[in-house]
C-alpha positions as CSV (number, residue, x, y, z in Angstrom):
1,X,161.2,-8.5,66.6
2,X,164.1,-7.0,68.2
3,X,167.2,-9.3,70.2
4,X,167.3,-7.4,73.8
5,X,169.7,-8.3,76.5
6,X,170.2,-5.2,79.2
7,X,171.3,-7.1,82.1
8,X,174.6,-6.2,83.6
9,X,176.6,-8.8,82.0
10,X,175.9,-8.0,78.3
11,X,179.0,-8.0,76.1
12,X,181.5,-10.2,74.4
13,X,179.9,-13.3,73.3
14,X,176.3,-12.5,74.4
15,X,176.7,-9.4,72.0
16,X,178.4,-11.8,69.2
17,X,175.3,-14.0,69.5
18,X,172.8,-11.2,69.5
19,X,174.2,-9.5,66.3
20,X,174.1,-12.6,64.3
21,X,170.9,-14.0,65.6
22,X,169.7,-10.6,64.9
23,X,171.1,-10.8,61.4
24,X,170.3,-14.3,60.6
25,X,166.5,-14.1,61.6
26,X,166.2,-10.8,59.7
27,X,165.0,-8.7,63.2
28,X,164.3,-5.5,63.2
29,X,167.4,-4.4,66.0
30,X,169.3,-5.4,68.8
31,X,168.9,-3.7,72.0
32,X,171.0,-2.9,74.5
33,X,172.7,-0.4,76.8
34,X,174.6,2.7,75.3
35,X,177.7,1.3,76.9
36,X,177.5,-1.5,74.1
37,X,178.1,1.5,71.3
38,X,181.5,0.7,71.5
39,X,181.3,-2.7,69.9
40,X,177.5,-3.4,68.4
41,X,178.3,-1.0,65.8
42,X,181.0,-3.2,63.9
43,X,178.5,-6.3,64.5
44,X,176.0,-4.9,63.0
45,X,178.2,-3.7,60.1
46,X,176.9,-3.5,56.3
47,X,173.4,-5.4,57.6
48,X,170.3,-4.1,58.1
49,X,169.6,-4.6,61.3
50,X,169.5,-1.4,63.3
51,X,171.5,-1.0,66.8
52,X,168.9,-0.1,69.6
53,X,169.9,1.7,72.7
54,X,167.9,2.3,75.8
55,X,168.6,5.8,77.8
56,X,168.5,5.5,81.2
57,X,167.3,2.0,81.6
58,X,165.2,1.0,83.5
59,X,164.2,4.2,86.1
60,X,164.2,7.2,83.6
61,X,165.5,9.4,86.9
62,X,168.6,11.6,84.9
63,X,167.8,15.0,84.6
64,X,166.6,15.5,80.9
65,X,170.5,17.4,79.8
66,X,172.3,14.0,80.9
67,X,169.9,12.1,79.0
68,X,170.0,14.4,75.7
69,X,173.6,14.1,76.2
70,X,174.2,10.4,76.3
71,X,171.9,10.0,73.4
72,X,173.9,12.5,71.0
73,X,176.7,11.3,72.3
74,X,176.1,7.7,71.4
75,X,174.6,8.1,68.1
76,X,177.4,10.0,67.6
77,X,179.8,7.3,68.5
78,X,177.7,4.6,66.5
79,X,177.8,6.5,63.2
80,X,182.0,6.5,63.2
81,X,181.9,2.6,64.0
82,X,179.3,1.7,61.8
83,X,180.1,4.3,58.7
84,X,176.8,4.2,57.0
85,X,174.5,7.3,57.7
86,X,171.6,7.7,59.5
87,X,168.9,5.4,60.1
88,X,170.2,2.5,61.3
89,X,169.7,3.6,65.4
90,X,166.8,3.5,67.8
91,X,166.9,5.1,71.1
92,X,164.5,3.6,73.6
93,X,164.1,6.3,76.4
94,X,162.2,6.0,79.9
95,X,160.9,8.8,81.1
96,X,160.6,9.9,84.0
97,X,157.5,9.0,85.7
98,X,157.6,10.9,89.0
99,X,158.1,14.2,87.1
100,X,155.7,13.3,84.5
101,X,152.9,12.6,87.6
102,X,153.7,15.8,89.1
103,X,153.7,17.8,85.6
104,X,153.2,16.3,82.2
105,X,155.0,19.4,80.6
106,X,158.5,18.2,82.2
107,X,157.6,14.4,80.0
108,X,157.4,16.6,76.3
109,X,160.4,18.6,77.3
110,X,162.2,15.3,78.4
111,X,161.2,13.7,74.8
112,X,161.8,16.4,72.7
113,X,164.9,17.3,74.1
114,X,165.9,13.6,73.4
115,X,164.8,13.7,69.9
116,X,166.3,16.8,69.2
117,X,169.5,15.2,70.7
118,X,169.1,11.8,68.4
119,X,169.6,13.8,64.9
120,X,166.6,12.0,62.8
121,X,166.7,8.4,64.3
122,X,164.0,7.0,65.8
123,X,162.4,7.7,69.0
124,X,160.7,5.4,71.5
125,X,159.0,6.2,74.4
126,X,158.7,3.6,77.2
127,X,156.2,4.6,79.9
128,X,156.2,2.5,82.9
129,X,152.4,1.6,83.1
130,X,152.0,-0.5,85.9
131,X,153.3,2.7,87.9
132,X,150.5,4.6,86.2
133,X,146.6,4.9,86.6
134,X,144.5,4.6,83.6
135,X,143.8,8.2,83.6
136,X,147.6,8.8,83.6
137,X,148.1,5.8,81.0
138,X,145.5,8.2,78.7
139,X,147.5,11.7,79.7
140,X,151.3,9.9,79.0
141,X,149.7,8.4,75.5
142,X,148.5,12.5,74.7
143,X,151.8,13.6,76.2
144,X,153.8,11.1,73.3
145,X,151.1,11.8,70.8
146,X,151.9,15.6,70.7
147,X,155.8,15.4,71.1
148,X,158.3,14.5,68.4
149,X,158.9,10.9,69.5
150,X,157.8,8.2,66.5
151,X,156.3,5.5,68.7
152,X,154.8,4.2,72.5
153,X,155.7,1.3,74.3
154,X,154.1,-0.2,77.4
155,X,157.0,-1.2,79.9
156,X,160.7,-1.6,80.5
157,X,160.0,-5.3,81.5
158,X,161.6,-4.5,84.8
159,X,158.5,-3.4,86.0
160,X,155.8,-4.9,88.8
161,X,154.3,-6.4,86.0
162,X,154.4,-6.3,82.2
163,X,151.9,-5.0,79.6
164,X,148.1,-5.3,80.3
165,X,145.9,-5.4,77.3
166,X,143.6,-2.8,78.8
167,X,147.2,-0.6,78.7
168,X,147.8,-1.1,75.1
169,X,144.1,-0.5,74.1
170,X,144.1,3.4,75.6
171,X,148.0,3.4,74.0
172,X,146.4,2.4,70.8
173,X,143.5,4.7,71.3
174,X,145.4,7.5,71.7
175,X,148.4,7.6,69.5
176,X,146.6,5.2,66.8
């Protein structure tokens, strides 16, 4: 499980109570803007929970080198806070789902340029599926499956609506 908050109010206390419900029910992250790498970092200090950090919440519209850039960028700013290596980050990215609709090779660019740009940590991929056709839902899931990204995920949660089991089933299907 993973403590998310990426509404537009998220710091201070909210964060304070993230990081040590994160820590004290063992989750796997917290998740939050990259704006927050200025402060989860030293929450999350000597634990194991990792920092998560969604790029370009919730549209996925910045062209693919503002994205890379924001990602190196922050997991280079959370490594000097945090002090303790690689591992310990998760970027969440949205892609882009106009560009992917009108050519699936601009979505594997857009991923692997973002893991190129997150220096070994792991890579999410959140495809807005109620935006997407079945068929589409099958092409995005190939798309993931053949780029360097570690894992699929369904929706942003801002969405019309939120995952459909019939979603996850081709997900699953496809990546395994």
């Amino acid at each position: 499980l993973d403590v998310t908050d990426l509404k537009a109010d998220t710091l201070g206390n909210k964060l304070d109570k993230m990081a040590k419900w994160a820590k004290d029910l063992n989750c796997a992250s917290v998740c939050v803007n990259p704006v927050e790498v200025d402060t989860l970092p030293s929450l999350l200090k000597g634990s194991k929970v990792k920092e998560c950090y969604v790029m370009d919440f919730p549209l996925g519209k910045l062209p693919i080198n503002q994205k890379a850039y924001i990602t190196e960028d922050t997991i280079k700013k959370s490594r000097e806070l945090r002090g303790e290596g690689k591992g310990l980050i998760d970027i969440d990215i949205v892609i882009n789902t106009g560009r992917f609709k009108q050519d699936p090779s601009y979505t594997l660019e857009e991923i692997n340029a973002m893991t190129e740009a997150a220096d070994g940590e792991h890579i999410k991929v959140i495809i807005r599926s109620s935006e997407l056709s079945e068929e589409e839902i099958y092409k995005i899931s190939e798309v993931v499956a053949e780029s360097k990204a570690h894992f699929i995920k369904n929706s942003t949660g801002m969405d019309a609506y939120g995952a459909l089991p019939e979603h996850i089933r081709i997900m699953r299907e496809v990546v395994g």
